[in-house]
Gaussian input, Z-matrix of N, CA and C with variables (Angstrom, degrees):
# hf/3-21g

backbone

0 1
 N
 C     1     B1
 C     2     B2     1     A1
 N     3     B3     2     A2     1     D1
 C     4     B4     3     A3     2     D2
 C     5     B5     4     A4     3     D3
 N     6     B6     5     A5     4     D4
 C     7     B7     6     A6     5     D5
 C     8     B8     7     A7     6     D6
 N     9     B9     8     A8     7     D7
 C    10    B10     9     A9     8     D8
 C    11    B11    10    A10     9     D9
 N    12    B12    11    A11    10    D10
 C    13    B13    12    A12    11    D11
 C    14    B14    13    A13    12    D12
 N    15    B15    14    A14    13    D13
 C    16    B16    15    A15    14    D14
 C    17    B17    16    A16    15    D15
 N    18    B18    17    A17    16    D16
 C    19    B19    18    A18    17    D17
 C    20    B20    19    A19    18    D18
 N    21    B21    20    A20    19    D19
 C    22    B22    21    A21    20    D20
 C    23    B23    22    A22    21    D21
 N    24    B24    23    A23    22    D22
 C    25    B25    24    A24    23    D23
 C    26    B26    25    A25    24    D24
 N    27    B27    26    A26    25    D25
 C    28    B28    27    A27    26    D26
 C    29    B29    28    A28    27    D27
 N    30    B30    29    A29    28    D28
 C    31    B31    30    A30    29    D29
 C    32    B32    31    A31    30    D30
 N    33    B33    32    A32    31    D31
 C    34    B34    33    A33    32    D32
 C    35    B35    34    A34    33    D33
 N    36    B36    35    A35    34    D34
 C    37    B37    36    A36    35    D35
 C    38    B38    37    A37    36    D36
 N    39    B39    38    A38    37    D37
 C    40    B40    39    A39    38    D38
 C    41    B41    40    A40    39    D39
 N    42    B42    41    A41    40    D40
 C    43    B43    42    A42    41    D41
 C    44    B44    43    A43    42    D42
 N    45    B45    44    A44    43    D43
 C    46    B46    45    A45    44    D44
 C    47    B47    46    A46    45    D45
 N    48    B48    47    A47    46    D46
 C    49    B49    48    A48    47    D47
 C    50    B50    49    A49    48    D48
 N    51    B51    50    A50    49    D49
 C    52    B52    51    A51    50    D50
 C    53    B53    52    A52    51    D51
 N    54    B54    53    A53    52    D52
 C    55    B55    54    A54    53    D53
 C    56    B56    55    A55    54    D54
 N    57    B57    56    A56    55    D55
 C    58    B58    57    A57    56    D56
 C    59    B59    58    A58    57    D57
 N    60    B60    59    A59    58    D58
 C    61    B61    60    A60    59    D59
 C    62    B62    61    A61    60    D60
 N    63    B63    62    A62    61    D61
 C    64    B64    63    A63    62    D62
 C    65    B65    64    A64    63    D63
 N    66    B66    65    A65    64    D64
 C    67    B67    66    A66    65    D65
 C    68    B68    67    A67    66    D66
 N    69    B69    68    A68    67    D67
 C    70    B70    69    A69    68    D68
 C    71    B71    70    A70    69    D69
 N    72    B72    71    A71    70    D70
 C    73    B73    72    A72    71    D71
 C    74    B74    73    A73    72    D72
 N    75    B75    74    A74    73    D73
 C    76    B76    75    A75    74    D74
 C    77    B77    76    A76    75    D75
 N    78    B78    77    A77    76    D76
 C    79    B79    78    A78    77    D77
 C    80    B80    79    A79    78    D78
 N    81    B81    80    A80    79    D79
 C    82    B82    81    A81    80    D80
 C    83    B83    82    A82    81    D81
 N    84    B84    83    A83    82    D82
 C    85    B85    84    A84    83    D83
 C    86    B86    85    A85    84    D84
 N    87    B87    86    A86    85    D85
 C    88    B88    87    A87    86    D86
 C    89    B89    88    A88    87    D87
 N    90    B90    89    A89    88    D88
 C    91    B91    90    A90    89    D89
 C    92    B92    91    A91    90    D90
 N    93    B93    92    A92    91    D91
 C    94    B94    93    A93    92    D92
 C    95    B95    94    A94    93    D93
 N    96    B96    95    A95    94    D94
 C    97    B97    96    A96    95    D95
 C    98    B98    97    A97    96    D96
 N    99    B99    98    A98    97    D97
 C   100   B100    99    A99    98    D98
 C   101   B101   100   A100    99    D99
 N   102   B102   101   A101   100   D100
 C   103   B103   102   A102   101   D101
 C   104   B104   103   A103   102   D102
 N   105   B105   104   A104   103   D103
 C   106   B106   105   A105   104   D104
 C   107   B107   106   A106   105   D105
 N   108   B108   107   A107   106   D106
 C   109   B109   108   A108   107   D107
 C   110   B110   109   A109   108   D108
 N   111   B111   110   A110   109   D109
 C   112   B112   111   A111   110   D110
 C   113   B113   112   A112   111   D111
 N   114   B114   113   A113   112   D112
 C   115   B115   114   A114   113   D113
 C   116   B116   115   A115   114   D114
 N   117   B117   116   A116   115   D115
 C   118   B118   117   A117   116   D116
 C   119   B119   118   A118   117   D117
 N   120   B120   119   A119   118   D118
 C   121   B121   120   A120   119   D119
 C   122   B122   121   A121   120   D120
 N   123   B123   122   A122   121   D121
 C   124   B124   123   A123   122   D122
 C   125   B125   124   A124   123   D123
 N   126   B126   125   A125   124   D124
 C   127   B127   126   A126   125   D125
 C   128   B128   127   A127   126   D126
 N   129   B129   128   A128   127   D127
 C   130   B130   129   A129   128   D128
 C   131   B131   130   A130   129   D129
 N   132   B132   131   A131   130   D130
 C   133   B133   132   A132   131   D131
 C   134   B134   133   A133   132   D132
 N   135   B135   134   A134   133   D133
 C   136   B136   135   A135   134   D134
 C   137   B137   136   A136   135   D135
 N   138   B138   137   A137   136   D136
 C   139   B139   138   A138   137   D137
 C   140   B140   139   A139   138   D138
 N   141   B141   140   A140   139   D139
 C   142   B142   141   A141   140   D140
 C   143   B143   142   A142   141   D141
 N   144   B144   143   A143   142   D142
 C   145   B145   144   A144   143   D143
 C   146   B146   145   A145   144   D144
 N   147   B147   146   A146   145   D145
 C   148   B148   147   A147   146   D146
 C   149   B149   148   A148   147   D147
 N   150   B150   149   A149   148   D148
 C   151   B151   150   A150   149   D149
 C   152   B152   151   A151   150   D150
 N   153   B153   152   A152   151   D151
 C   154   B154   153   A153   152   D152
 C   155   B155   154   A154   153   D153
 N   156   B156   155   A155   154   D154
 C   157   B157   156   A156   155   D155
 C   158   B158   157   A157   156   D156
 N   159   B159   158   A158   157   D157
 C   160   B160   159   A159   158   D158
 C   161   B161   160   A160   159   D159
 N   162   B162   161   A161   160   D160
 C   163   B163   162   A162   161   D161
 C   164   B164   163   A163   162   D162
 N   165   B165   164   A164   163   D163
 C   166   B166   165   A165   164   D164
 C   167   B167   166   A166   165   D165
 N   168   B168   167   A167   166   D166
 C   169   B169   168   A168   167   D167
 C   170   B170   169   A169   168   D168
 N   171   B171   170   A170   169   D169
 C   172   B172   171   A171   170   D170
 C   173   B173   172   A172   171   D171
 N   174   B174   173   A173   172   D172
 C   175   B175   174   A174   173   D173
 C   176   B176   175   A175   174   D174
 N   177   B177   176   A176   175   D175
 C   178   B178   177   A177   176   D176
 C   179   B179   178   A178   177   D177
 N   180   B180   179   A179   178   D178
 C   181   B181   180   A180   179   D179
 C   182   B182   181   A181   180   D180
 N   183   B183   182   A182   181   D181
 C   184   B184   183   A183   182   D182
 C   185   B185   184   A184   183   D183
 N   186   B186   185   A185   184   D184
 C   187   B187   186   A186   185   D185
 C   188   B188   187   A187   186   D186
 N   189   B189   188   A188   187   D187
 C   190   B190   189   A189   188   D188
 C   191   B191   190   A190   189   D189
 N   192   B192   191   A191   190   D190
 C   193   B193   192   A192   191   D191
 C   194   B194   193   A193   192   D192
 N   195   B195   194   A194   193   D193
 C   196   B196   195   A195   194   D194
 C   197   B197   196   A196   195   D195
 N   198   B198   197   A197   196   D196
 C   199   B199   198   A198   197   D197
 C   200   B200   199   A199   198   D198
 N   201   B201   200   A200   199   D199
 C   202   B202   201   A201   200   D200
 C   203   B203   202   A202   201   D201

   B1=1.4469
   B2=1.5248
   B3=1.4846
   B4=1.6844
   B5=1.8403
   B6=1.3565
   B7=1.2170
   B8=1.2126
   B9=1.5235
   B10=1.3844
   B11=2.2867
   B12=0.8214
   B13=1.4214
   B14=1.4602
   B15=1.6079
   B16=2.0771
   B17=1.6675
   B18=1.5724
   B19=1.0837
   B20=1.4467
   B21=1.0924
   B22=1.7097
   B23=1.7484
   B24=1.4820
   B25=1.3260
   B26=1.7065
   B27=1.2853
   B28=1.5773
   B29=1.6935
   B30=1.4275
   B31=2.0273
   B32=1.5436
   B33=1.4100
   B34=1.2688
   B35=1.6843
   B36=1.4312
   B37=1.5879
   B38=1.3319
   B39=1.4715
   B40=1.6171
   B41=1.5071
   B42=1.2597
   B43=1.2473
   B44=1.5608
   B45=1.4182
   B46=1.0914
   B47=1.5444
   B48=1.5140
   B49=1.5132
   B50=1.6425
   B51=1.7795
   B52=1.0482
   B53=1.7889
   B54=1.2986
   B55=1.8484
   B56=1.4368
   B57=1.4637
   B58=1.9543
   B59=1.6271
   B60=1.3494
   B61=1.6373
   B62=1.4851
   B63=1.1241
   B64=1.4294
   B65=2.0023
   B66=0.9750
   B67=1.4043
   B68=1.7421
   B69=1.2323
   B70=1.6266
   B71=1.8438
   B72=1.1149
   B73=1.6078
   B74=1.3886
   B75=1.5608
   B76=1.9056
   B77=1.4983
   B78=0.8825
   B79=1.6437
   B80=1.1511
   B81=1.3635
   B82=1.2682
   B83=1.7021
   B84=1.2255
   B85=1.6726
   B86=1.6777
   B87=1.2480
   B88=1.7710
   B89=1.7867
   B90=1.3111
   B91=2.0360
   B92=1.9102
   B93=1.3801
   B94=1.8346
   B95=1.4324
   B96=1.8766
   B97=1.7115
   B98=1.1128
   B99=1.4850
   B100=1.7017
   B101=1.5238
   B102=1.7917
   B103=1.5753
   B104=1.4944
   B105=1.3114
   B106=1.5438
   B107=1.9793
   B108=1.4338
   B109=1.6424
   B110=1.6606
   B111=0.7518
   B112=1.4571
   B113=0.8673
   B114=1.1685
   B115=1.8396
   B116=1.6797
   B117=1.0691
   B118=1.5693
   B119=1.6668
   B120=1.8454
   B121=1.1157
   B122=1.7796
   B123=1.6107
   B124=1.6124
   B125=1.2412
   B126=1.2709
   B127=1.6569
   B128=1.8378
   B129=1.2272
   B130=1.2238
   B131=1.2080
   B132=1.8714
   B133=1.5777
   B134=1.6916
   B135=1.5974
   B136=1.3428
   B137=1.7877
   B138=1.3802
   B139=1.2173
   B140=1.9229
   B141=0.9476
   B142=1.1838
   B143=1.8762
   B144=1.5631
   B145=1.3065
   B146=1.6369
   B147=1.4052
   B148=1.8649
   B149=0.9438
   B150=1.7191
   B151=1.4734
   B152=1.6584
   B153=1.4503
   B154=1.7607
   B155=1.7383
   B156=1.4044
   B157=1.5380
   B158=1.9981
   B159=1.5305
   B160=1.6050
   B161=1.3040
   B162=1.4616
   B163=1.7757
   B164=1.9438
   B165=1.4064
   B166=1.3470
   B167=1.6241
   B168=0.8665
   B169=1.8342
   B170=1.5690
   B171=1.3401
   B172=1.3074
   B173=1.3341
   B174=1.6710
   B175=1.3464
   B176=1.4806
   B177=1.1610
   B178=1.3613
   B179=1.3662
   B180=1.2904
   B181=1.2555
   B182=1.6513
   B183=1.7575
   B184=1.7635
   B185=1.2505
   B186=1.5228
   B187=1.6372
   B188=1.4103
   B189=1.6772
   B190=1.1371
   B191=1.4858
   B192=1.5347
   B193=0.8822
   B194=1.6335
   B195=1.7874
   B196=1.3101
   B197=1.4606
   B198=1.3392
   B199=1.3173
   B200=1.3621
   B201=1.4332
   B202=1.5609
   B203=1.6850
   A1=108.60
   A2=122.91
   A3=123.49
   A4=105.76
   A5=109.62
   A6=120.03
   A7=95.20
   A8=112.53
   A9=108.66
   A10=112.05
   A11=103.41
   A12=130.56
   A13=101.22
   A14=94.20
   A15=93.83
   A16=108.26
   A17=109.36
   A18=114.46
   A19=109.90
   A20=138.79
   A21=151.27
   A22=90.51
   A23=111.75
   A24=129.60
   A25=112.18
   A26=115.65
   A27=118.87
   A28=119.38
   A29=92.67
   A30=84.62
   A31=112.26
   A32=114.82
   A33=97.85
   A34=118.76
   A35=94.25
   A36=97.49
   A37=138.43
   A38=109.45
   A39=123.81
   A40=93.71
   A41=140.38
   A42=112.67
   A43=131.59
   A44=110.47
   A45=101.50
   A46=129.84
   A47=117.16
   A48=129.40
   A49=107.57
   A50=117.57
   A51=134.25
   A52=133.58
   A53=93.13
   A54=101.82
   A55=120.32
   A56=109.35
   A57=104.29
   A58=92.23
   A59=127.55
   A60=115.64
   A61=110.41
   A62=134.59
   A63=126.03
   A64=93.05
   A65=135.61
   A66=128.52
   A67=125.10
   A68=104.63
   A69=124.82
   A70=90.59
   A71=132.44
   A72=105.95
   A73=102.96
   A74=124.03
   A75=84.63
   A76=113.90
   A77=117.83
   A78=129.27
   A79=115.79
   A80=92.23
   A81=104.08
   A82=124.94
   A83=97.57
   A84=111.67
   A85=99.84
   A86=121.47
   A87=113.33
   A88=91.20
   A89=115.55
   A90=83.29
   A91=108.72
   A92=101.29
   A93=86.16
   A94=92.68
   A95=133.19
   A96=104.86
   A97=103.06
   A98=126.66
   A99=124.47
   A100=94.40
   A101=117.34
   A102=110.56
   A103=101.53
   A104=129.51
   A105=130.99
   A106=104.62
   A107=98.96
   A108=92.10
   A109=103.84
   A110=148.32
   A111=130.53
   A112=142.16
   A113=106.61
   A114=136.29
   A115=96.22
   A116=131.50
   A117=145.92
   A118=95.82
   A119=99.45
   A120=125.05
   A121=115.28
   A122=112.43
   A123=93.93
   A124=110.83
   A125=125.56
   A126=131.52
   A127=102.01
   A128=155.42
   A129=153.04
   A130=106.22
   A131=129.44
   A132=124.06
   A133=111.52
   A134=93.62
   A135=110.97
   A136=111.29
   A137=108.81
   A138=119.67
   A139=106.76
   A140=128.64
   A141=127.40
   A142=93.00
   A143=116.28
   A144=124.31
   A145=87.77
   A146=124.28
   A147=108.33
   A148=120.90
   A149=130.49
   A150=141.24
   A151=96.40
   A152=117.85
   A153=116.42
   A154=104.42
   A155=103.35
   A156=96.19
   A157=76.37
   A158=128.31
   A159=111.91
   A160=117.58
   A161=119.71
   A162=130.22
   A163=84.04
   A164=102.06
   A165=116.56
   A166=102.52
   A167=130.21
   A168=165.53
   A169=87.64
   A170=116.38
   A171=136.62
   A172=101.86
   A173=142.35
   A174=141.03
   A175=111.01
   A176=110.87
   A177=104.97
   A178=140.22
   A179=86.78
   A180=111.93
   A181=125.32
   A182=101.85
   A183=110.61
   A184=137.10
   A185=102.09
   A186=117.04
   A187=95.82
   A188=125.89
   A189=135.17
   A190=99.93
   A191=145.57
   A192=161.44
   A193=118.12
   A194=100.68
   A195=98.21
   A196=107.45
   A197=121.99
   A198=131.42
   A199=125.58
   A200=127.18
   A201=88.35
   A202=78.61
   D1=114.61
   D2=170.53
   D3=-51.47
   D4=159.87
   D5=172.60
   D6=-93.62
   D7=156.03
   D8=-178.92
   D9=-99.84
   D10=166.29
   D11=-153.05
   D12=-77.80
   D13=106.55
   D14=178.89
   D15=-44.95
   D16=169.03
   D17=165.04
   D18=-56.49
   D19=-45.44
   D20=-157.85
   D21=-57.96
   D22=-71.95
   D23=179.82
   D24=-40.98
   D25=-57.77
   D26=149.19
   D27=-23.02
   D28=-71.98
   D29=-177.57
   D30=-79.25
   D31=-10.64
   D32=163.35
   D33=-58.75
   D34=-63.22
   D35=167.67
   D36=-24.86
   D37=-45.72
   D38=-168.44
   D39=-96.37
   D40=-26.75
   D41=163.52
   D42=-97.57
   D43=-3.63
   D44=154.77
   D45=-67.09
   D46=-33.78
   D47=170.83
   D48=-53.84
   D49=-51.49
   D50=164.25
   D51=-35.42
   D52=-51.61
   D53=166.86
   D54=-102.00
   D55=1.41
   D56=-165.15
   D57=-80.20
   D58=-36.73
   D59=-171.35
   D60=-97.62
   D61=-10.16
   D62=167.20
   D63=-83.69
   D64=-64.33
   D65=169.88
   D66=-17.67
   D67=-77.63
   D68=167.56
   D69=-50.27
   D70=-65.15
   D71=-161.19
   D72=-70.51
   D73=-33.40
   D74=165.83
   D75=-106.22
   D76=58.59
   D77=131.09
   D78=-64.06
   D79=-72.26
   D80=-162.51
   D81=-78.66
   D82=0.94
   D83=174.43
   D84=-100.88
   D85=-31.95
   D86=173.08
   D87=-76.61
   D88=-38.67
   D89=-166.54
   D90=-76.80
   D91=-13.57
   D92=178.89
   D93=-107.32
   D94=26.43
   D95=143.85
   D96=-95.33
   D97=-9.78
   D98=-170.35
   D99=-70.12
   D100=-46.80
   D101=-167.89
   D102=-85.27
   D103=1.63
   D104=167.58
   D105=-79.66
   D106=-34.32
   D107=169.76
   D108=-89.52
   D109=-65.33
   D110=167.86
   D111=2.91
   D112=-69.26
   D113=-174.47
   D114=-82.37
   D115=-57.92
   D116=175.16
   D117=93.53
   D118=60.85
   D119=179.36
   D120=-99.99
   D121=171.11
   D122=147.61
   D123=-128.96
   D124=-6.52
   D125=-158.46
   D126=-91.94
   D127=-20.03
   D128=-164.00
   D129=-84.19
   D130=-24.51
   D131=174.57
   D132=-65.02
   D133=-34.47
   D134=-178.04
   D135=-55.71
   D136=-54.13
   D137=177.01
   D138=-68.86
   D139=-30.53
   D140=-156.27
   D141=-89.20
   D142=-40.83
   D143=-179.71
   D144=-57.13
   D145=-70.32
   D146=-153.67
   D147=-74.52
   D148=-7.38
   D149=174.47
   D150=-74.94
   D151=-45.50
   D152=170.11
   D153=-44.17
   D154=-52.86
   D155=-132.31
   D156=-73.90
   D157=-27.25
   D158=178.30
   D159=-63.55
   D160=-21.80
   D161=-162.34
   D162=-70.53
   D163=-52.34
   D164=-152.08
   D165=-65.75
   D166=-28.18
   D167=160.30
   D168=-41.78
   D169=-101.24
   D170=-151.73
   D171=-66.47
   D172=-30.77
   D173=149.03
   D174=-47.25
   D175=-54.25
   D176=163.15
   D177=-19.76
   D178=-84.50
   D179=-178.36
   D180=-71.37
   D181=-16.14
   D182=144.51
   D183=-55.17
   D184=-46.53
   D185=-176.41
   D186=-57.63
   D187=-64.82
   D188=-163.64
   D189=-43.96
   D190=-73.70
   D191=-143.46
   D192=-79.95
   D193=-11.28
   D194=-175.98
   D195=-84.45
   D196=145.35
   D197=153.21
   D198=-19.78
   D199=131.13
   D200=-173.46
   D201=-120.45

């Protein structure tokens, strides 16, 4: 039988679930405006925003799934 999970361990939990997908989507929206200024592009923020918002998805949906 697991012991169950201090309160401390709790808010760790809920804020890591809490900041991992607003984080990852602007990542990934500052690294494709950095390669949108680079390139002297406009389309890579675009790409860089929906590759965030899947990172932020699939972190997600890890945390949720892990064992606790």
């Amino acid at each position: 039988m697991s012991k169950p999970e201090s309160p401390w361990q709790q808010v760790n939990r809920y804020m890591e679930i809490g900041l991992i997908f607003p984080c990852s989507i602007v990542v990934g929206l500052l690294v494709g405006y950095g390669l949108d200024h680079l390139f002297h592009t406009h389309i890579f923020y675009l790409i860089g925003l929906l590759l965030g918002i899947a990172a932020g998805f699939v972190q997600l949906v890890r945390l949720t799934r892990k064992p606790k």
